[in-house]
py3Dmol code that shows the C-alpha trace and the ligand (Angstrom):
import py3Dmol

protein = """\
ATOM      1  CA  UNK A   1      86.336  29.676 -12.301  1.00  0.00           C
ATOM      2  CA  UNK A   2      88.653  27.799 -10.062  1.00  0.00           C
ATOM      3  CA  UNK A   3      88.203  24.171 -11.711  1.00  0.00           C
ATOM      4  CA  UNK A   4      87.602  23.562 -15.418  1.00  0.00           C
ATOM      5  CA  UNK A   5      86.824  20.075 -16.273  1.00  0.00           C
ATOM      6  CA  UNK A   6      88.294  18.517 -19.341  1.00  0.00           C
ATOM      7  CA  UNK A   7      84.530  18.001 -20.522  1.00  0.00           C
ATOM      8  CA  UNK A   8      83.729  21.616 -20.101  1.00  0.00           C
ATOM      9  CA  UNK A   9      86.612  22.786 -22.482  1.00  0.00           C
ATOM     10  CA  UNK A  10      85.918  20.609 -24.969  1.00  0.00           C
ATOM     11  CA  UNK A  11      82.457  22.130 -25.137  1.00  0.00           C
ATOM     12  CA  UNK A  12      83.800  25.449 -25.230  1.00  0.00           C
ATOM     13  CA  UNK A  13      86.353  24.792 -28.490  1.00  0.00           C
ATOM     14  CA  UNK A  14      83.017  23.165 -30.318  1.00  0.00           C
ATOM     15  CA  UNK A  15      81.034  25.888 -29.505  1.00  0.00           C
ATOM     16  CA  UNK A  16      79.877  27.202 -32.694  1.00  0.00           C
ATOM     17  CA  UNK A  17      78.940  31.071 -33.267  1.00  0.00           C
ATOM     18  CA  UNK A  18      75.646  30.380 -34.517  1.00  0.00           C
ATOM     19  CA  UNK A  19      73.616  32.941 -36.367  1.00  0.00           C
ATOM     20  CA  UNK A  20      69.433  32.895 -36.026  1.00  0.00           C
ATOM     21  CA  UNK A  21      68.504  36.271 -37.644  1.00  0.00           C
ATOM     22  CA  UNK A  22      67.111  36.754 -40.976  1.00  0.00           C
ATOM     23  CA  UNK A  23      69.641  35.599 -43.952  1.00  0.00           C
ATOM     24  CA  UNK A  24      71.369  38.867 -45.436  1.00  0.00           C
ATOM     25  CA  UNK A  25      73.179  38.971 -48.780  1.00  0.00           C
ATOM     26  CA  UNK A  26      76.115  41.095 -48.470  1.00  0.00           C
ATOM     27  CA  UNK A  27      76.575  43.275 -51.477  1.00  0.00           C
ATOM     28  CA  UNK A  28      78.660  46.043 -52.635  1.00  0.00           C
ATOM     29  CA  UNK A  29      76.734  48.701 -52.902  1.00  0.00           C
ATOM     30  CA  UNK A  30      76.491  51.986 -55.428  1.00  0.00           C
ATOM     31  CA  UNK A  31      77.792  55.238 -54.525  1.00  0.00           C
ATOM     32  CA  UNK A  32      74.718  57.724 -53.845  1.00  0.00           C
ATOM     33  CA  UNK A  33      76.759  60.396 -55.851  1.00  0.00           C
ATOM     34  CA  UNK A  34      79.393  60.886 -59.009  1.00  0.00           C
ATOM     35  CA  UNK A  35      83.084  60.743 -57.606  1.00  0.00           C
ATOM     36  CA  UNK A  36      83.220  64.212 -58.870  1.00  0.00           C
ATOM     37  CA  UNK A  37      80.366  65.084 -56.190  1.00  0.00           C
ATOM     38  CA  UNK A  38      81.947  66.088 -53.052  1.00  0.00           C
ATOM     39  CA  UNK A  39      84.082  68.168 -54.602  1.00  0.00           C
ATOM     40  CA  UNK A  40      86.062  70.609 -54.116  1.00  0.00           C
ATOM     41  CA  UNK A  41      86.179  69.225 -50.474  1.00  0.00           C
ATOM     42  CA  UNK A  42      86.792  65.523 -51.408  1.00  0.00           C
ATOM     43  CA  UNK A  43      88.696  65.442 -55.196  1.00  0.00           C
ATOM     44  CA  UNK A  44      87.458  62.888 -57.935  1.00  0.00           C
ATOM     45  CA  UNK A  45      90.425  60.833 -58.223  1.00  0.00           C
ATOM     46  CA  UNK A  46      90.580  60.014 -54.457  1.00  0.00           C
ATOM     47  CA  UNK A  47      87.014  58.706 -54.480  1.00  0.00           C
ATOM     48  CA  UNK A  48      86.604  57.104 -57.742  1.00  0.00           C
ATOM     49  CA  UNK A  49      90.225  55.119 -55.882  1.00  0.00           C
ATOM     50  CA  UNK A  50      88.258  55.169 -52.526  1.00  0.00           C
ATOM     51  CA  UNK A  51      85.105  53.591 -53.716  1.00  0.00           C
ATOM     52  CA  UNK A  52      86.254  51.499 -56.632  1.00  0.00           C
ATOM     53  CA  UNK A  53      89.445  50.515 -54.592  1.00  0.00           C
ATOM     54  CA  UNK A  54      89.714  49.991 -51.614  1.00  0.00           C
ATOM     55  CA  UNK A  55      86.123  49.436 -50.172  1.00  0.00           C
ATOM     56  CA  UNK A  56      85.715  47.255 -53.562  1.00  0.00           C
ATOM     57  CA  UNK A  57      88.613  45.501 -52.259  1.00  0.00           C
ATOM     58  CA  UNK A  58      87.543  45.151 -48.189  1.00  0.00           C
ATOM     59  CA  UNK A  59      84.458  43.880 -49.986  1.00  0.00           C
ATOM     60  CA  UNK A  60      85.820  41.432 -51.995  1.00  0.00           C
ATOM     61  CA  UNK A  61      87.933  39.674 -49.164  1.00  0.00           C
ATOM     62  CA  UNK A  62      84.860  39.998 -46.713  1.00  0.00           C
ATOM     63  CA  UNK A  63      82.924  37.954 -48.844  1.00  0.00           C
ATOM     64  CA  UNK A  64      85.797  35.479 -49.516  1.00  0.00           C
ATOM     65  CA  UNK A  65      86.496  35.515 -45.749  1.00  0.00           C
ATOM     66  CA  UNK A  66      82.752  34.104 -45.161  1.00  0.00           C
ATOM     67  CA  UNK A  67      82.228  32.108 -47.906  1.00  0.00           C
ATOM     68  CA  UNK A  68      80.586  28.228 -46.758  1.00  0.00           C
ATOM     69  CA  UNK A  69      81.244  29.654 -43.064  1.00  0.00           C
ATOM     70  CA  UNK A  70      78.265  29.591 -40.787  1.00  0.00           C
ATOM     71  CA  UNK A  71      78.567  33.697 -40.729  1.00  0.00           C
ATOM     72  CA  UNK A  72      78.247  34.016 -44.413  1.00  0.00           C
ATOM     73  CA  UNK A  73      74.344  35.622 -44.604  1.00  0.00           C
ATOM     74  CA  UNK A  74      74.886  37.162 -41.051  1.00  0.00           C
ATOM     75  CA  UNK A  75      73.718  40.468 -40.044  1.00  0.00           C
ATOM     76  CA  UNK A  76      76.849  42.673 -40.046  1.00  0.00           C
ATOM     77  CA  UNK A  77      75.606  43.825 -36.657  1.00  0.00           C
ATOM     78  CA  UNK A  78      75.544  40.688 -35.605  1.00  0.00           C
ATOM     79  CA  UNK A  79      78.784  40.023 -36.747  1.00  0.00           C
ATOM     80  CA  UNK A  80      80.803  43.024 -35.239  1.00  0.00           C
ATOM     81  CA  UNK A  81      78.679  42.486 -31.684  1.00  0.00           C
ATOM     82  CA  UNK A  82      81.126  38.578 -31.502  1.00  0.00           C
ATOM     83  CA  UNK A  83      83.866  39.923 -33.621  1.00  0.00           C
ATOM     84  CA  UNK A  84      86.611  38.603 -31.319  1.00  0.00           C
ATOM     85  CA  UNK A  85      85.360  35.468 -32.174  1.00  0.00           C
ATOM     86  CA  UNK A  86      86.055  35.914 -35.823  1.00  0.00           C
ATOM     87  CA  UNK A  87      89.513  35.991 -37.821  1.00  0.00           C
ATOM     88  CA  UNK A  88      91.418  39.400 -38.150  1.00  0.00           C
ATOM     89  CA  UNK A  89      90.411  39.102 -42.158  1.00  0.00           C
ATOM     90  CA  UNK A  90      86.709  38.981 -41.472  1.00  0.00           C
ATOM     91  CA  UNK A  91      87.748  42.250 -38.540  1.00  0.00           C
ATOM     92  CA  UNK A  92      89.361  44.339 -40.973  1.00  0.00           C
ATOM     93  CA  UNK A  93      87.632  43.225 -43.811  1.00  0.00           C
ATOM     94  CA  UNK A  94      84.023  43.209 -42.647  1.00  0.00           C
ATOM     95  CA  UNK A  95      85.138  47.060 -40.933  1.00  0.00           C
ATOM     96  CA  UNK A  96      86.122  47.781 -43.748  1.00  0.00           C
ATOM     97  CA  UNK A  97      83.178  46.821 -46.055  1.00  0.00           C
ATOM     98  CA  UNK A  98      80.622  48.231 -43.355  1.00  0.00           C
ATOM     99  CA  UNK A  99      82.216  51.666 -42.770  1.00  0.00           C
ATOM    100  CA  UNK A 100      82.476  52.965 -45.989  1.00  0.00           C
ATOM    101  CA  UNK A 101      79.490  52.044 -47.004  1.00  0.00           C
ATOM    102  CA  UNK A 102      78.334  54.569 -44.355  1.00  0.00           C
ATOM    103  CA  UNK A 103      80.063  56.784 -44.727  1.00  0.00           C
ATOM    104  CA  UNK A 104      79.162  57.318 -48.471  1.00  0.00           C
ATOM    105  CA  UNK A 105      75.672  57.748 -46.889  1.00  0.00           C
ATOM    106  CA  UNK A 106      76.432  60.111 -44.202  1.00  0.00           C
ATOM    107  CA  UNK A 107      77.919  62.770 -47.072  1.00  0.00           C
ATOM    108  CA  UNK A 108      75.823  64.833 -50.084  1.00  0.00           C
ATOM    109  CA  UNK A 109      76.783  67.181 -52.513  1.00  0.00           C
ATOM    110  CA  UNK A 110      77.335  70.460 -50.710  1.00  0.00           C
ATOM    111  CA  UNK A 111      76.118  69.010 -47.242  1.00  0.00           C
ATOM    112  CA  UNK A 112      72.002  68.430 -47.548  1.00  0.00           C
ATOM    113  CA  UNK A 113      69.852  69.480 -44.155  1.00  0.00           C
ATOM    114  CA  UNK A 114      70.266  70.352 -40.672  1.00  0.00           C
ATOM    115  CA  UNK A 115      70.371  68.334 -37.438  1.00  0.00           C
ATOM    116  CA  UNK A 116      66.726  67.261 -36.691  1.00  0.00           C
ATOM    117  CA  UNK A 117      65.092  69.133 -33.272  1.00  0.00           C
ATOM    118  CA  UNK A 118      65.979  65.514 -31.443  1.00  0.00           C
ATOM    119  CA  UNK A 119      69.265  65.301 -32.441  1.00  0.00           C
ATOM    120  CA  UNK A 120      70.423  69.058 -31.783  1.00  0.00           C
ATOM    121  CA  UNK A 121      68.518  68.619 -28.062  1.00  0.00           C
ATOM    122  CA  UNK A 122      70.432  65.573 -27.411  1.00  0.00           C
ATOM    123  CA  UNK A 123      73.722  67.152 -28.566  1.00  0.00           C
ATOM    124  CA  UNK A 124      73.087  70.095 -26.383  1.00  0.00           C
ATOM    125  CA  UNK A 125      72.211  67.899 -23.785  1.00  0.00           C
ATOM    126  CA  UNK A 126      75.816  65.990 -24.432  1.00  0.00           C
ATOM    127  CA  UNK A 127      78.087  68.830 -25.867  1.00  0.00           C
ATOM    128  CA  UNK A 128      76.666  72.274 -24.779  1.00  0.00           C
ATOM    129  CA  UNK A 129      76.476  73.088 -28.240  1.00  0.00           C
ATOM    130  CA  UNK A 130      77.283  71.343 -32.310  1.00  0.00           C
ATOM    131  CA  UNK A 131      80.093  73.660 -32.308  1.00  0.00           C
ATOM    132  CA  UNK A 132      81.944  71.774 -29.236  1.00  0.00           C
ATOM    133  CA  UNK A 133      80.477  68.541 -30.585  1.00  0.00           C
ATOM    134  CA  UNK A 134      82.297  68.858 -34.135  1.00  0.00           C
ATOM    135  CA  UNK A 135      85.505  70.792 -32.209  1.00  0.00           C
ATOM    136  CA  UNK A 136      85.398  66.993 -29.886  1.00  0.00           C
ATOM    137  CA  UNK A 137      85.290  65.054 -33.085  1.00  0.00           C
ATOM    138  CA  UNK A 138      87.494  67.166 -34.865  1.00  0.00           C
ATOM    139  CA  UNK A 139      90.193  65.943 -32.147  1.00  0.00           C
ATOM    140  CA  UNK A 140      89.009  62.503 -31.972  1.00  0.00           C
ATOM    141  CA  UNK A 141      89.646  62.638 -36.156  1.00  0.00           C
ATOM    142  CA  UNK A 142      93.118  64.253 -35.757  1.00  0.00           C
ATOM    143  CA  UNK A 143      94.309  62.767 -32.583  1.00  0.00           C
ATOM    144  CA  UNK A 144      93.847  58.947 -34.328  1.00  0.00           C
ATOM    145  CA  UNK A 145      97.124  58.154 -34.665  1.00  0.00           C
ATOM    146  CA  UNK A 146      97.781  56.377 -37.466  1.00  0.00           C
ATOM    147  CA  UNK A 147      95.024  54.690 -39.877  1.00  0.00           C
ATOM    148  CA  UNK A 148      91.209  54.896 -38.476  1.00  0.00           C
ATOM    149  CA  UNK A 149      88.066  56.439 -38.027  1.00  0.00           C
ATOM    150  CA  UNK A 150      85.955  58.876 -35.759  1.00  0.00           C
ATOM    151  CA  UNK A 151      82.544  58.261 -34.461  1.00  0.00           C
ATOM    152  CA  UNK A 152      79.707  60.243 -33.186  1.00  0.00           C
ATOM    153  CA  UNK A 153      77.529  56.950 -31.808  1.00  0.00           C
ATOM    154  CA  UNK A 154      74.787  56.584 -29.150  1.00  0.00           C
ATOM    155  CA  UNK A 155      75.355  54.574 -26.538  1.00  0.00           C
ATOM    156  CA  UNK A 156      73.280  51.616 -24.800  1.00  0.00           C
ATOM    157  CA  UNK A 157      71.923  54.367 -22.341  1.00  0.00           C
ATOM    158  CA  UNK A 158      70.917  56.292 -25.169  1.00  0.00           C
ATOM    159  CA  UNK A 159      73.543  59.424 -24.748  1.00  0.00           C
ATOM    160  CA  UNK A 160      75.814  60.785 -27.468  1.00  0.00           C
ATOM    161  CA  UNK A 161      79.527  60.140 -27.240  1.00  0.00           C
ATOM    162  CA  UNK A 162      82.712  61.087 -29.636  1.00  0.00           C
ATOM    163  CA  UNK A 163      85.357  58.359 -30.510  1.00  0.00           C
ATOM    164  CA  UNK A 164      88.138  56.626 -32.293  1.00  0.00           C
ATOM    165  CA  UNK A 165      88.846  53.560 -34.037  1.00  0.00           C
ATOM    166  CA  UNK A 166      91.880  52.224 -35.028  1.00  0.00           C
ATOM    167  CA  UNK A 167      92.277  50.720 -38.383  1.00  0.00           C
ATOM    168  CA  UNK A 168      88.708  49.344 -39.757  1.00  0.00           C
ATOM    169  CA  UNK A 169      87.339  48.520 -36.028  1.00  0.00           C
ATOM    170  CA  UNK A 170      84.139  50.460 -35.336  1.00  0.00           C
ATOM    171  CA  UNK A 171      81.972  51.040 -32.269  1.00  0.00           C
ATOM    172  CA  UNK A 172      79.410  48.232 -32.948  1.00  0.00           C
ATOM    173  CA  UNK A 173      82.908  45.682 -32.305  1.00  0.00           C
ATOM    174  CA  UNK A 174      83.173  43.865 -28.977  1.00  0.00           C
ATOM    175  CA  UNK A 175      86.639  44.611 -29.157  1.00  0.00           C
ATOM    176  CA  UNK A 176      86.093  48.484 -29.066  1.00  0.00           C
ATOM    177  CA  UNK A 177      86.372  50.632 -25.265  1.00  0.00           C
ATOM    178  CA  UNK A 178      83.041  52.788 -25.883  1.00  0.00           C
ATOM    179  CA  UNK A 179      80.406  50.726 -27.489  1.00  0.00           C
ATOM    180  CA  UNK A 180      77.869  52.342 -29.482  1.00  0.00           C
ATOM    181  CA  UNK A 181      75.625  52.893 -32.709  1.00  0.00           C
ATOM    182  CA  UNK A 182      77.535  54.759 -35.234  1.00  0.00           C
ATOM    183  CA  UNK A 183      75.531  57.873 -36.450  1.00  0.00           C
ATOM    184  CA  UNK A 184      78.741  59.929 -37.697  1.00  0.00           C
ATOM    185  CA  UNK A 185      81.921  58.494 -39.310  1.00  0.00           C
ATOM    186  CA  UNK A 186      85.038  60.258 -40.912  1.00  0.00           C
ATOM    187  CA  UNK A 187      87.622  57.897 -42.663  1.00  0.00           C
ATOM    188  CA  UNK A 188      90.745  59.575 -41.590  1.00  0.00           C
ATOM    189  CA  UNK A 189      93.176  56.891 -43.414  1.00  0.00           C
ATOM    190  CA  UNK A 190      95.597  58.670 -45.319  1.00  0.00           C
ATOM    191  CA  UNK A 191      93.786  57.395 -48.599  1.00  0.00           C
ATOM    192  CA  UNK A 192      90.896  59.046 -47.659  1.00  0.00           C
ATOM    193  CA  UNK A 193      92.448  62.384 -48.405  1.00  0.00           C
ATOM    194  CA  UNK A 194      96.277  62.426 -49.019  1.00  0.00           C
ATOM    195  CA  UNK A 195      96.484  63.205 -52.573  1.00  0.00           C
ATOM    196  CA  UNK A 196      94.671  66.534 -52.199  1.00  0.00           C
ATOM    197  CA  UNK A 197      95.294  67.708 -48.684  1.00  0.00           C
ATOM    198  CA  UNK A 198      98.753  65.821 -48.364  1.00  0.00           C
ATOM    199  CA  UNK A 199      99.588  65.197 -44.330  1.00  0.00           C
ATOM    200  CA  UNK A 200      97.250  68.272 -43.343  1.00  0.00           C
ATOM    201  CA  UNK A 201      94.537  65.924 -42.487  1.00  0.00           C
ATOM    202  CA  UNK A 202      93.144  68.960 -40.072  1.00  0.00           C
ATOM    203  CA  UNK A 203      92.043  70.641 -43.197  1.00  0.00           C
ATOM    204  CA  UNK A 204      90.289  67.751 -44.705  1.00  0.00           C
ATOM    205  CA  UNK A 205      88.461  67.118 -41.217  1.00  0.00           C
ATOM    206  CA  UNK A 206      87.334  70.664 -41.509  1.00  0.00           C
ATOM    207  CA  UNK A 207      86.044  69.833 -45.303  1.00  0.00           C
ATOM    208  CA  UNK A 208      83.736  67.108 -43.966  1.00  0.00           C
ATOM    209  CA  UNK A 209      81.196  69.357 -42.268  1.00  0.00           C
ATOM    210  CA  UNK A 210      80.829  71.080 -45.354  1.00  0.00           C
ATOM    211  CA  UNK A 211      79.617  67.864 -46.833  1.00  0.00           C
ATOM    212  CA  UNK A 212      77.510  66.069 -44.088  1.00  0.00           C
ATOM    213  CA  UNK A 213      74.344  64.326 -45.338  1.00  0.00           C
ATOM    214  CA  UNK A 214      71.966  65.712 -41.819  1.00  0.00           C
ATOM    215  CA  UNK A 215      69.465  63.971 -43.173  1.00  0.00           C
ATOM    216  CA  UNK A 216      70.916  60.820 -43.429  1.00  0.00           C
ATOM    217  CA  UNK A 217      72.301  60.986 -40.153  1.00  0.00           C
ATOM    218  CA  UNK A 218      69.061  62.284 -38.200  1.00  0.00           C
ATOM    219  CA  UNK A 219      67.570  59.137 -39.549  1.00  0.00           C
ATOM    220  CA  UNK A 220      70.573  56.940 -38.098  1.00  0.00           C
ATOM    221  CA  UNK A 221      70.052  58.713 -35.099  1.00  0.00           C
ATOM    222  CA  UNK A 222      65.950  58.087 -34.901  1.00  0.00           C
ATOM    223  CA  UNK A 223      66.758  54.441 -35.408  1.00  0.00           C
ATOM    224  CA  UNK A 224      69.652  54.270 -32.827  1.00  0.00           C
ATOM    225  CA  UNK A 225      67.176  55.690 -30.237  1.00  0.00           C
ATOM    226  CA  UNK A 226      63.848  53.434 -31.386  1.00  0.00           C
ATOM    227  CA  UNK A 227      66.068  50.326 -30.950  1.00  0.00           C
ATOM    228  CA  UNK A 228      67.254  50.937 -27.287  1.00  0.00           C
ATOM    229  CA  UNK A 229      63.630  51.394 -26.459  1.00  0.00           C
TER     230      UNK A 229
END
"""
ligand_1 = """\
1
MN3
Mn 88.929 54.303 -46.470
"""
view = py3Dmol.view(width=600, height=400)
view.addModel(protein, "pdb")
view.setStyle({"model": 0}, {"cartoon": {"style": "trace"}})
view.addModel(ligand_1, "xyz")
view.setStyle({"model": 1}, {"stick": {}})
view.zoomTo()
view.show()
């Protein structure tokens, strides 16, 4: 805009992110599994510190971070979609609460199920095959440099795409390049796997298909689908 009147910027700085969904109580929520569960592909100590830790901790300050703030029973989704309207501590914090807790759901003891008929067409349609899907994550996963995560997510036109996050951003963030619904996520911060597979983090983004909870994402993947339509 070529003119901004003094009026009109003073509306913008009291402009107030206001939330008009259903209230939501943010809690931390249990592990689906003992931390001895995943193993041998994800060891007991790193998740009992993973869990108890550090997504206890991005919890904590999350909930501290919204406390008597207008966002403080807002959907997370509704959250990450004005994000750059929020502080860095409610970013990283509210990442990090939100991605762990799904990626504890996208993993089971010994892997459980296969991808569902819909899900395997629409990789196909995406990937040519799983195998070049997982080999695209796989890179995604190792080429992060640094702390973050990779995504499998569908997109608003309802096609499958692979990507990276840096630190505890995700793909439902206004901040993020390729904006999606997260369906897959692999936590490749070092504390994620570091005390058993030291810096080969290629060998512990191997280990996660071993582990992946089809089910759990086929479901994700249903619901990404029914709520473009
Ligand atoms: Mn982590």
């Amino acid at each position: 805009m070529a003119c901004v009147s003094p009026s009109t910027e003073q509306k913008q700085v009291e402009e107030k992110i206001v939330y008009t969904g259903e209230a939501v109580t943010h809690e931390f929520p249990a592990l689906p599994y003992d931390y001895d569960a995943l193993e041998p592909y994800i060891d007991a100590t790193t998740m009992e510190l993973h869990y108890s830790r550090h997504h206890r901790a991005y919890y904590n300050n999350f909930i501290n971070a919204v406390k008597d703030t207008e966002i403080e029973n807002a959907s997370m989704e509704f959250i990450f979609n004005n994000i750059s309207k929020f502080s860095t501590t409610v970013r990283n914090n509210g990442g990090g609460y939100y991605n762990h807790t799904m990626f504890w759901e996208i993993m089971a003891p010994g892997g459980q199920g296969e991808p569902s008929a819909e899900l395997a067409s629409a990789i196909e349609e995406t990937f040519g095959s799983l195998e070049t899907m997982k080999s695209e994550f796989n890179n995604a996963a190792s080429s992060q440099f640094g702390s973050g995560w990779a995504w499998l997510i569908v997109k608003d036109n309802g096609k499958l795409a692979v990507m990276g996050t840096a630190n505890q951003d995700n793909p439902l963030m206004d901040v993020v390049q390729t904006r999606g619904i997260p369906v897959i996520a692999l936590d490749v911060w070092e504390h994620a796997y570091y005390l058993k597979y030291q810096n080969k983090r290629g060998d512990y983004i191997q280990s996660f298909w071993f582990i992946i909870n089809w089910d759990e994402v086929n479901q994700r993947y249903a619901q990404a689908i029914k709520s473009l339509q």
